[in-house]
C-alpha positions in Angstrom: -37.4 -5.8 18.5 -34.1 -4.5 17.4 -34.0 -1.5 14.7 -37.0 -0.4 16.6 -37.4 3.1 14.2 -38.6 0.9 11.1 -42.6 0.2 10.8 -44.5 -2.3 8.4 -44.4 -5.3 8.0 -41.1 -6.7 6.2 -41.0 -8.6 2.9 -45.0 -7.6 0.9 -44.8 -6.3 -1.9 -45.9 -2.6 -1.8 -49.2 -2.0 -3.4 -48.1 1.5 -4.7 -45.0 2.0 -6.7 -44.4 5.6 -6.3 -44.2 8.6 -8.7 -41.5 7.3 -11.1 -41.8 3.3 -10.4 -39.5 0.8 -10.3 -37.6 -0.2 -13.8 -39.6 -2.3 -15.9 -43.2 -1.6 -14.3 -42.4 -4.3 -11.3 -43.9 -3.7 -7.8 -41.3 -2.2 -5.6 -40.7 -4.0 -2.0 -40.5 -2.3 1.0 -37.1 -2.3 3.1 -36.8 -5.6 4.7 -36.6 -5.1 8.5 -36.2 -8.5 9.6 -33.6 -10.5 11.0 -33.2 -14.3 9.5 -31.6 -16.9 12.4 -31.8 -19.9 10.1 -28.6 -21.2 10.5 -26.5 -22.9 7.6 -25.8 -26.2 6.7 -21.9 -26.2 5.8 -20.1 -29.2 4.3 -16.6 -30.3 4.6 -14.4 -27.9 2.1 -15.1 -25.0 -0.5 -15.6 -21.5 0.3 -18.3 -19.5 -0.2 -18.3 -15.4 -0.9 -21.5 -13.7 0.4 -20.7 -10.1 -1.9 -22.2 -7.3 0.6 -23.6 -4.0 -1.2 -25.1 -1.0 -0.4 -28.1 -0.5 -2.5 -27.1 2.3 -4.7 -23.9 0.7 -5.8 -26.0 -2.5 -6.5 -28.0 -0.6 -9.2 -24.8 0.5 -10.6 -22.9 -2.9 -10.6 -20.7 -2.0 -8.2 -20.9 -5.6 -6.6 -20.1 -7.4 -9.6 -16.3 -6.8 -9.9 -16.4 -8.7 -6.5 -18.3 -11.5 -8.1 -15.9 -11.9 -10.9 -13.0 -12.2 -8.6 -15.2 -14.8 -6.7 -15.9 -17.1 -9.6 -12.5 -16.5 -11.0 -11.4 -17.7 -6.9 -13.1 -21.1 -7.4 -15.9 -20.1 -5.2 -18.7 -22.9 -5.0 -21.6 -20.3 -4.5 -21.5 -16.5 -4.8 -24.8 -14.8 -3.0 -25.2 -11.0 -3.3 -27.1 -9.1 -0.5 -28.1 -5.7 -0.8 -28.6 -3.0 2.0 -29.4 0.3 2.5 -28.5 1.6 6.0 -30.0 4.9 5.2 -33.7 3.6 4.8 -36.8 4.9 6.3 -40.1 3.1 7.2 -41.9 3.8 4.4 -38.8 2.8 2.1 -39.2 0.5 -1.4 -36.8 -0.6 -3.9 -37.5 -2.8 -7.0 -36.6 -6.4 -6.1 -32.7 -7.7 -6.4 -32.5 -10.0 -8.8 -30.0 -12.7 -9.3 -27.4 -12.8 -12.4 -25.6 -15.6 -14.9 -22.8 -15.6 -12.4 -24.4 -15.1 -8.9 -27.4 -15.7 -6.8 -29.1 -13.0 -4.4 -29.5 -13.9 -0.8 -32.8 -12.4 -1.0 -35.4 -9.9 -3.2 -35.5 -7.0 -0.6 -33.2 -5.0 0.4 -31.8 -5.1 4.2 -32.2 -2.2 6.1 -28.4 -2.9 8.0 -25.4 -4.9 7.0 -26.2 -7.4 9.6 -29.3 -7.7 8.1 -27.8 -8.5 4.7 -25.4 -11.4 6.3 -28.1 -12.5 7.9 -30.2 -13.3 5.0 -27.5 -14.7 3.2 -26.5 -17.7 6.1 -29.1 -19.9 5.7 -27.6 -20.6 2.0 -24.4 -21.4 2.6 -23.3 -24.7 2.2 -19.1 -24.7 2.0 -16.8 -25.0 5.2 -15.5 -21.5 4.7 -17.5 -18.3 3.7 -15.9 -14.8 2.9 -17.8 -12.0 3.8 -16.5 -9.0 1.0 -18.6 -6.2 0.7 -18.4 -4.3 -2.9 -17.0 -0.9 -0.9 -13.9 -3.2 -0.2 -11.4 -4.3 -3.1 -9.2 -7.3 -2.8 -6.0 -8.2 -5.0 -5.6 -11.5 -6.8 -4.9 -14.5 -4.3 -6.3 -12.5 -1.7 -9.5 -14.2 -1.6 -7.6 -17.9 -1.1 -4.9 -16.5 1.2 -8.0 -14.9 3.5 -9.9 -18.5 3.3 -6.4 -20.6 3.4 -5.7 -18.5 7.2 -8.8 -20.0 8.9 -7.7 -23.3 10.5 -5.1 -24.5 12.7 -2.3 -22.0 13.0 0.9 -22.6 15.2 3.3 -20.4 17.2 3.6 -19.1 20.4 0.9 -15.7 20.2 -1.8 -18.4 19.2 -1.8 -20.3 22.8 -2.4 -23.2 20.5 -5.6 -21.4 19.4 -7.3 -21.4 16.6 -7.5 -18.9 13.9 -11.8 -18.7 13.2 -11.9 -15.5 11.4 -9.2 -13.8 9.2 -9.1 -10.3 8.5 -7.1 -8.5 5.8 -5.2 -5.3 6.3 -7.4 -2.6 4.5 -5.8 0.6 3.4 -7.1 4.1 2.3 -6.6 5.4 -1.1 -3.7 7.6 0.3 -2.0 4.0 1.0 -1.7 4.3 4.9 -3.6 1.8 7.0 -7.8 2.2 7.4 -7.7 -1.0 10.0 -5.4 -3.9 10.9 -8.5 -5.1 13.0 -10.5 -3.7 16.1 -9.5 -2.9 19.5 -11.7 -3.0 22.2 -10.1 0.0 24.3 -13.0 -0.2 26.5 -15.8 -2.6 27.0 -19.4 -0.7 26.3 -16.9 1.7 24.1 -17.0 1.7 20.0 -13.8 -0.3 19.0 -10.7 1.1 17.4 -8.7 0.6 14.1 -5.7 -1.1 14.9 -3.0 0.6 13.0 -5.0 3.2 11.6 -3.5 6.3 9.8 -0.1 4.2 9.9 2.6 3.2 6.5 1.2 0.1 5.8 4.8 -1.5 5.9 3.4 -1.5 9.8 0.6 -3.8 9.3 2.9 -6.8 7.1 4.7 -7.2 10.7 1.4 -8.3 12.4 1.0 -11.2 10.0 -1.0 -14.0 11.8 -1.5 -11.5 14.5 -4.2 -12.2 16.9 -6.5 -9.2 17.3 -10.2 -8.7 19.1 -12.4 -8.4 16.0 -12.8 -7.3 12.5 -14.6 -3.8 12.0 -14.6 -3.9 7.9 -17.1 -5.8 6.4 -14.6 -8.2 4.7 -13.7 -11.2 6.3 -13.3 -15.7 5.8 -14.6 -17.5 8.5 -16.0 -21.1 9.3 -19.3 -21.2 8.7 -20.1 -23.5 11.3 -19.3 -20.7 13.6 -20.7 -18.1 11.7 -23.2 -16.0 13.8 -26.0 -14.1 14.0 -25.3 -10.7 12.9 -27.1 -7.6 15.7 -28.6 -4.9 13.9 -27.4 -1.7 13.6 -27.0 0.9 10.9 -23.4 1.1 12.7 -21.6 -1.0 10.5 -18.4 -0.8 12.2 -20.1 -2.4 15.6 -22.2 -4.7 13.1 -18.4 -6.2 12.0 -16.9 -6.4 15.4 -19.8 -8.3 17.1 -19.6 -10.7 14.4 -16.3 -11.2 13.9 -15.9 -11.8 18.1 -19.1 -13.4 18.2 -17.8 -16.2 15.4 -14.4 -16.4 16.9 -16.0 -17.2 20.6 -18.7 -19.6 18.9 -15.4 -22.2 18.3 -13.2 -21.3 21.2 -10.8 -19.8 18.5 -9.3 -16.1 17.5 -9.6 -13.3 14.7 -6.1 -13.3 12.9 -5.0 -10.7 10.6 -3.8 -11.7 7.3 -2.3 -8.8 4.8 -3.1 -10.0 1.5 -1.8 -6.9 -0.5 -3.4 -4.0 -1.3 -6.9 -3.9 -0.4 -8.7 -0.6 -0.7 -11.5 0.7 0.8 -13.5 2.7 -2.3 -16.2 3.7 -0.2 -17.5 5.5 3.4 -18.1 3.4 5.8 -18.4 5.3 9.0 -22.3 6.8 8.7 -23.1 9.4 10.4 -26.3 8.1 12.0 -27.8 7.9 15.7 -28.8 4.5 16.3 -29.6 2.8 20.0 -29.1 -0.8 19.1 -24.9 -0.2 18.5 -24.8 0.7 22.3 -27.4 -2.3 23.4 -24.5 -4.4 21.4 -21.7 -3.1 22.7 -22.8 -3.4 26.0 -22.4 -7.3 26.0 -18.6 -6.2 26.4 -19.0 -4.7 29.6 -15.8 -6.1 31.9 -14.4 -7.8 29.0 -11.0 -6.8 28.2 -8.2 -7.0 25.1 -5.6 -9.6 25.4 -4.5 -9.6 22.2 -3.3 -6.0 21.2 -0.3 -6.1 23.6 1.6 -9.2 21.9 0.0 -7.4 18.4 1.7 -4.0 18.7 4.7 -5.9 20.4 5.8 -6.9 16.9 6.4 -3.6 16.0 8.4 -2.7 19.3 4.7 -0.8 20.1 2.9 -0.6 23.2 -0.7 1.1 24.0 -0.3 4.6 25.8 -2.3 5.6 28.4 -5.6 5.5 26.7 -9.7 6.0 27.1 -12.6 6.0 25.4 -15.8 7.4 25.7 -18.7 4.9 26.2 -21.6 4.7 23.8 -24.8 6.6 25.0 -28.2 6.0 24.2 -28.7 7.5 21.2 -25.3 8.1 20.5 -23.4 9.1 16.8 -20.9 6.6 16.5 -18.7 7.9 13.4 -15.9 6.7 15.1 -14.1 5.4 18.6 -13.0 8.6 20.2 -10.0 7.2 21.7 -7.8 9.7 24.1 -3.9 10.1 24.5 -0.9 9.1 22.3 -2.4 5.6 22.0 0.5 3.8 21.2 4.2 4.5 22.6 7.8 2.9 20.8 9.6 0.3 23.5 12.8 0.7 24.1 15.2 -0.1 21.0 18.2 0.6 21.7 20.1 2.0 18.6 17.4 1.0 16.5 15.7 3.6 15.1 12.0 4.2 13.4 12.8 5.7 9.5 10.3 7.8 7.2 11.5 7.8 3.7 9.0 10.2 1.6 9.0 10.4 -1.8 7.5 12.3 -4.3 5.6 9.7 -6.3 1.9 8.8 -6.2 0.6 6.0 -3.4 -0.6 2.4 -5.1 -0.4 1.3 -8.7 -0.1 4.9 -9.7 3.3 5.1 -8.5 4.5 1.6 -8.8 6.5 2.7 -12.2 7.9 5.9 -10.5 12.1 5.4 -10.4 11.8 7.1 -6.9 9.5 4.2 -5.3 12.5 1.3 -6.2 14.8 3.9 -5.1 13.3 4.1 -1.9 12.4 0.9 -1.5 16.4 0.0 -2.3 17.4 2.5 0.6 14.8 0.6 2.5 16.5 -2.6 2.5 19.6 -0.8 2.9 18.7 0.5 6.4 17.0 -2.7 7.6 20.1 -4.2 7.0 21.5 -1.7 9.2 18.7 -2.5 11.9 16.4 0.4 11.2 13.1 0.3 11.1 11.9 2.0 7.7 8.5 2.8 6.3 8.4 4.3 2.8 5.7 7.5 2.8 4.2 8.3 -0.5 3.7 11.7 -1.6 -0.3 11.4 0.2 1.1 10.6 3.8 4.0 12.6 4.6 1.8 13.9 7.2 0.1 11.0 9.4 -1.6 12.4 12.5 -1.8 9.7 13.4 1.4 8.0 13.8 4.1 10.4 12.5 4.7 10.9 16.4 6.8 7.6 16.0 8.7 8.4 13.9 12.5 9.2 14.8 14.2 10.5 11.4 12.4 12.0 8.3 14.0 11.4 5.2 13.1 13.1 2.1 14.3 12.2 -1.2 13.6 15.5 -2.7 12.4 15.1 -6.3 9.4 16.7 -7.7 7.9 17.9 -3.8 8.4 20.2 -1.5 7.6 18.1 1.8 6.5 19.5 4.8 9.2 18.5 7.6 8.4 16.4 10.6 7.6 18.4 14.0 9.4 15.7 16.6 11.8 13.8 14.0 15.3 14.5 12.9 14.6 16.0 9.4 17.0 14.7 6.8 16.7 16.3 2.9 18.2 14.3 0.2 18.4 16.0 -2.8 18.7 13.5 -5.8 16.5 15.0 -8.7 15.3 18.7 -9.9 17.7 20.7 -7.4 16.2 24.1 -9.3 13.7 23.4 -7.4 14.8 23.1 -3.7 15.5 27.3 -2.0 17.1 28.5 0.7 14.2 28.2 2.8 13.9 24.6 2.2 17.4 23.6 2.8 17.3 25.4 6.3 13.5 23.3 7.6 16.4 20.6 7.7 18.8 19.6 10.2 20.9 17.3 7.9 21.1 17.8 4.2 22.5 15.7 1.2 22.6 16.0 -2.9 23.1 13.7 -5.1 25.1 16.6 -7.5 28.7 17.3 -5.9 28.6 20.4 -7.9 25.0 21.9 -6.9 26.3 21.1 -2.9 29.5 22.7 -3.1 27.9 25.8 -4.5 24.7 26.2 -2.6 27.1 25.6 0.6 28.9 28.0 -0.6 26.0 30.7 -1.4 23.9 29.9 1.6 26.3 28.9 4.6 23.4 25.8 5.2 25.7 22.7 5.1 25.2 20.4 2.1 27.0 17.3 1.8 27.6 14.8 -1.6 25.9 11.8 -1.2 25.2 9.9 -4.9 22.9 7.8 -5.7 23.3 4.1 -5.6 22.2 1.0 -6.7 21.1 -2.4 -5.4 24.3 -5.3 -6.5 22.0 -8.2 -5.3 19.8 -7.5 -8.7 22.4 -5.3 -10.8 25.5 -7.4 -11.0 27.4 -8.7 -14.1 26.5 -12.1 -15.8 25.8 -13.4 -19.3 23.3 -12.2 -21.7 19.7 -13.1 -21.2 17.9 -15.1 -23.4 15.0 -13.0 -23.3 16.8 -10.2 -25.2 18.5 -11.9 -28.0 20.8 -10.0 -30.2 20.4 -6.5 -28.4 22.4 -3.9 -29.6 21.8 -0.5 -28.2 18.8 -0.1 -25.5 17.9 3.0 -23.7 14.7 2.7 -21.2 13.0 5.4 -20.4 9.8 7.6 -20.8 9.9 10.6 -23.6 9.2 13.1 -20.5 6.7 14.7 -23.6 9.8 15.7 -25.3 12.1 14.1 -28.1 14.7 13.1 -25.8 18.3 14.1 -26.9 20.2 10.7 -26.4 17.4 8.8 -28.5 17.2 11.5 -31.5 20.9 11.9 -31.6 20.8 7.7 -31.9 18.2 7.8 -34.5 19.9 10.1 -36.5 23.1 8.0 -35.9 21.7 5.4 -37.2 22.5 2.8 -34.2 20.7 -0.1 -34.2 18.2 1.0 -31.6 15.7 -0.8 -29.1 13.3 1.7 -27.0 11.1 0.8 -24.3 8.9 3.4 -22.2 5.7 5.5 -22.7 5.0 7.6 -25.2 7.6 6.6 -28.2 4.9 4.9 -29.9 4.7 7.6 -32.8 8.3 9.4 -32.8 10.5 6.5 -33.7 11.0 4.8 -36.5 9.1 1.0 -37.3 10.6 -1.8 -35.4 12.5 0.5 -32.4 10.0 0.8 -30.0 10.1 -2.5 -27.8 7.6 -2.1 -25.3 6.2 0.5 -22.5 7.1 -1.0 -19.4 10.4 -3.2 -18.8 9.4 -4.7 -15.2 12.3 -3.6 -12.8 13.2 -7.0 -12.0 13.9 -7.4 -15.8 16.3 -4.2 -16.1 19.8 -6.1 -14.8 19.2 -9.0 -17.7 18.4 -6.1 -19.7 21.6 -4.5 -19.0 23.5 -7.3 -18.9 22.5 -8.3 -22.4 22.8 -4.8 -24.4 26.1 -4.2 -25.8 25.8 -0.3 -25.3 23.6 1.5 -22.7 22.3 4.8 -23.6 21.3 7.6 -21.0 20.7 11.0 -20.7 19.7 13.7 -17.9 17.7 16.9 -16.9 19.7 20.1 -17.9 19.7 21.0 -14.4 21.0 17.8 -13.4 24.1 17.6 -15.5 24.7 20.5 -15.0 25.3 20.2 -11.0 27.0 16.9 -11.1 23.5 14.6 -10.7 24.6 11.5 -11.8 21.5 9.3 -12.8 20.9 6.3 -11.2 20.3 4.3 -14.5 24.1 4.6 -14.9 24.8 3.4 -11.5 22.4 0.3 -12.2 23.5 -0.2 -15.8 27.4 0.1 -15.0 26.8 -2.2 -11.9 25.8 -5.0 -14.2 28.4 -5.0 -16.9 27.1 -2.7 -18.8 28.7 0.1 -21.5 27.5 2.9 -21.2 26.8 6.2 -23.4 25.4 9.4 -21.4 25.6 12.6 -22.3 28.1 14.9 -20.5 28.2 14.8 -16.5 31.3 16.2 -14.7 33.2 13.1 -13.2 31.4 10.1 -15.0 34.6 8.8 -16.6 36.3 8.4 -13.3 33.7 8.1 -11.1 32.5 4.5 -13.3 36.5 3.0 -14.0 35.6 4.1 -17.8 32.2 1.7 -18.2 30.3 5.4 -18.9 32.0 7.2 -21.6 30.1 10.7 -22.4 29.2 11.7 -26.0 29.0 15.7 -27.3 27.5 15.5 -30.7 25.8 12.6 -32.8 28.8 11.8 -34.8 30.5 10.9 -31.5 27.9 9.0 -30.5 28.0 6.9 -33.8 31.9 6.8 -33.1 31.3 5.2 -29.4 28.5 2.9 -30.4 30.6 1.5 -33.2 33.6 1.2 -30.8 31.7 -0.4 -28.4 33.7 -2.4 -25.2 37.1 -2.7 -25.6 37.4 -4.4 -22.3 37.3 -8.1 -21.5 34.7 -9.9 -20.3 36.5 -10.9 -17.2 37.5 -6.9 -16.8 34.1 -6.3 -17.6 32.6 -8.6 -14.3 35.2 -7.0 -12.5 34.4 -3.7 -13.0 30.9 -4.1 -12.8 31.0 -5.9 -9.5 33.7 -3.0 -8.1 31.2 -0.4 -8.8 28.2 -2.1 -7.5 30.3 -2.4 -3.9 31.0 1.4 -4.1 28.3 2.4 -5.0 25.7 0.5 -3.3 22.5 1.4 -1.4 24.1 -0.1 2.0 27.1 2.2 1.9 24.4 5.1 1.5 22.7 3.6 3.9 25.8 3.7 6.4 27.0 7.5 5.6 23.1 8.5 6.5 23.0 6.5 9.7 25.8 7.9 11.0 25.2 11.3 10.3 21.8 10.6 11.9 23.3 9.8 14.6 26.1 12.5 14.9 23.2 15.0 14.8 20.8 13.2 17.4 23.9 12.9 20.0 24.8 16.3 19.3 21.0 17.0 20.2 21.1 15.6 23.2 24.3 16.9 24.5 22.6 20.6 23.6 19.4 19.4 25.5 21.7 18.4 28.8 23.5 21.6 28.8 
């Protein structure tokens, strides 16, 4: 019988209830060893979510965000099935009860994952059933996109298949990819993560992807194929059987699906010895992977020379222990592999950061070019796992001090807080850039380490001229920004103006007067109506920044659109911007330039707004880095062949 280290007999009631007893005086129930093969009795259409959780998170609700998002999904029935991979023979638990919103596949707990599906199968009753244990967080839509993908799919890397199970792209915390789906580098082997440790800019490429399993617990699949889970505390093996065993049970494939950002919050790999993962693995023996080539192909990827150790009996399997490279680039051509790092945090946490639209800007930018470009927060400019594909590093140096790529050309873009960036720093790089013409020319100058202008930019598809928007009436003078914990000088000096004065950002709330403060977030797809509908723009900088000629990018985006605006003083803002940024020194100056406001007509005004949105615009950037790239890599190899 599988799970062979577990005594008793499964599902009575213990007639003890140890020291402390179960809440609320019931009898505890003793780990549920069993394995239930009832199979289940599907209809036409619906879904059904079976919510897997380990049993400590049960107690603390951790399964019930999952069931909200469920119910919220237009799930017919929600089941919640409780495990505990760490149990012992003589383990009890108070019973799992059901809630308002959610039944419970059973009263005990499983003592594996599989065991958990398993008891959950006979009860479902939709065409379609999502598998989503609580350790795994899904966006909103996720849940119909996952269920939406299993059915007839099209396209040549289907072979007219179809798609049984659909996986989504999970992702650490860091943001870089956990598993794009399992690999089966050798039969009798542990699989591997697909993708893992990579940007997950990677994984959006393999969309509709066929790949050999699943090996996180979250996945749709038809319920008529649904199979019987093996047992194992080796959740990992406990995914990829089923997955492959559904997707064989209908002829059909595992497809991955990203749906977003879905985060694994918890462990999965246990570190446990268990027999029955290598007595399931071993069904694999001959079998082989046809589906990572034309996989990895989408990203110009190929596997390396590979192996992998085969599971023993008893064996630890934490994780495949895969050797070599693993994956290799195929030959591009011109077309290069890009790292832009930033400095801001990886998910939501960073989402309102001005360098993450920055460097998703340049990112566009360079695909236009025919680059390949993956944006690296400030948790994975290091990937061990995949940085060795990578042929430029580019760092838009703000807030960090990144470490520099071993194998790629290293390219430092200085575009914020240049009192920050040494000697030291400028010389890890091959290539360097700053945004201030000033702070280049004199650090050139003081350190013989070649620095060359390059400004920021901004993005003429979203910041272009055009009428007001009706969603700012009657806007005056706007400035958007945070208060950085500080008073900032353009907003005072407005206040005390006495402009008629709109504020959005964090942190204004108790420093301005009633009525000024508009909001703490203006979406960045709202900032060009924004712009185009104030009649004066305010701005300001960081000391250091005016200082050295670091032109913020607000003035490129809010000049771009038709905007005036008023900044305090930058050396070379009049003529750099064709007179749409006029500088102010004092607050009567200010009031002065408000009042003035645009002498220019609005047919002037287009035009110069659409002039500076061509000069300035992420694809020239984009341009003057490539080449210089590319100067530097053929003067690398003409070095190497001497």
């Amino acid at each position: 019988m599988a799970f062979r280290r577990l005594l008793g007999r499964p599902g009575v009631p213990a007639t003890t209830t140890g020291p402390d007893g179960p809440a609320g005086g019931e009898p505890s129930l003793p780990v549920d060893t069993s394995l239930v093969t009832d199979a289940p009795q599907p209809g036409t259409d619906g879904f059904d979510v079976v919510v897997t959780v380990a049993e400590s998170a049960f107690r603390a609700g951790a399964h019930l965000g999952a069931v909200r998002a469920a119910r919220i999904a237009g799930a017919r029935t929600v089941l919640v099935s409780a495990y505990d991979v760490h149990a012992g023979p003589q383990s009890t638990y108070p019973p799992v009860l059901a809630g308002d919103d959610h039944d419970v596949a059973r009263a005990t707990v499983a003592a594996t994952w599989g065991g958990a599906v398993a008891a959950a199968r006979p009860l479902l009753r939709s065409s379609v059933v999502v598998v989503q244990d609580a350790g795994i967080a899904l966006p909103d839509g996720a849940l119909a996109r996952l269920v939406a993908a299993v059915g007839p799919v099209g396209g040549p890397d289907h072979d007219r298949r179809e798609a049984v199970v659909a996986l989504p792209v999970v992702r650490t915390p860091d943001d870089v990819v956990a598993s794009a789906g399992a690999v089966l580098v050798r039969g009798t082997a542990p699989v591997a993560s697909l993708l893992r440790g990579h940007p997950s800019e990677d994984a959006e490429a393999l969309d509709g992807a066929r790949v050999f399993a699943g090996d996180e617990p979250c996945f749709a699949v038809r319920t008529t194929a649904l199979a019987v889970p093996v047992v194992t505390v080796d959740t990992r093996t406990a995914v990829a059987r089923l997955t492959r065993d559904s997707a064989d049970a209908a002829s059909g494939d595992c497809v991955v699906v990203p749906v977003g950002r879905v985060y694994r919050t918890s462990v999965l790999r246990e570190r446990r010895y268990d027999t029955d993962a290598a007595d399931a693995l071993a069904v694999w023996r001959g079998r082989s992977d046809d589906a990572v080539d034309t996989a990895l192909a989408r990203l110009g990827l190929a596997p390396d020379e590979t192996s992998a150790d085969a599971a023993g009996a008893p064996v630890a399997l934490r994780e495949p222990v895969v050797r070599g490279t693993w994956l290799r680039t195929l030959d591009r051509g011109e077309r290069l592999r890009w790292s832009v790092r930033i400095a801001a945090h990886p998910g939501p946490r960073g989402d309102d950061w001005g360098d993450t639209f920055f460097a998703r800007d340049l990112a566009v930018a360079l695909r236009g070019l025919g680059q390949d470009v993956v944006v690296d927060h400030r948790e994975s400019h290091v990937r061990p796992f995949s940085e060795h594909l990578d042929d430029v590093a580019l760092t838009l140096r703000g807030l960090d001090d990144t470490p520099v790529h071993p194998t790629a050309t290293n390219v430092l873009w200085v575009i914020s807080h240049p009192d920050l960036v040494t000697a030291a720093e400028l010389a890890r790089h091959e290539l360097r850039f700053a945004a201030g013409p000033v702070w280049a020319a004199r650090v050139t100058a003081g350190t013989g380490l070649a620095v060359g202008p390059l400004l920021q930019a901004t993005d003429p598809a979203r910041f272009h001229p055009g009428p007001a928007d009706p969603a700012f009436p009657d806007l005056d003078t706007a400035f958007v920004g945070k208060t950085r914990r500080v008073f900032r000088p353009v907003v005072r000096d407005a206040v005390e103006a006495g402009v008629d004065l709109a504020v959005w950002g964090e942190g204004w709330e108790s420093l301005l007067p009633d009525g000024v403060h508009r909001g703490v977030f203006v979406p960045n797809e709202q900032l060009p109506a924004l712009y185009r509908s104030a009649r004066v723009v305010l701005n300001d900088h960081w000391d250091d920044m005016a200082r050295d000629g670091f032109v913020s990018n607000r003035l490129f985006d809010a000049a771009a659109s038709g905007a005036l605006v008023v900044t305090d003083p930058v050396p070379g803002t009049e003529a750099l911007f064709h007179g749409a940024v006029r500088p102010y020194t004092d607050v009567a100056d200010l009031r002065e330039l408000v009042q003035l406001g645009e002498s220019a007509s609005d047919a002037d005004r287009a035009a110069r707004g659409a002039r500076i949105g061509a000069e300035h615009s992420f694809a020239r950037r984009a341009e003057t880095l490539l080449d210089a790239v590319r100067r530097e890599r053929g003067g690398r190899q003409e070095r190497g062949r001497r």
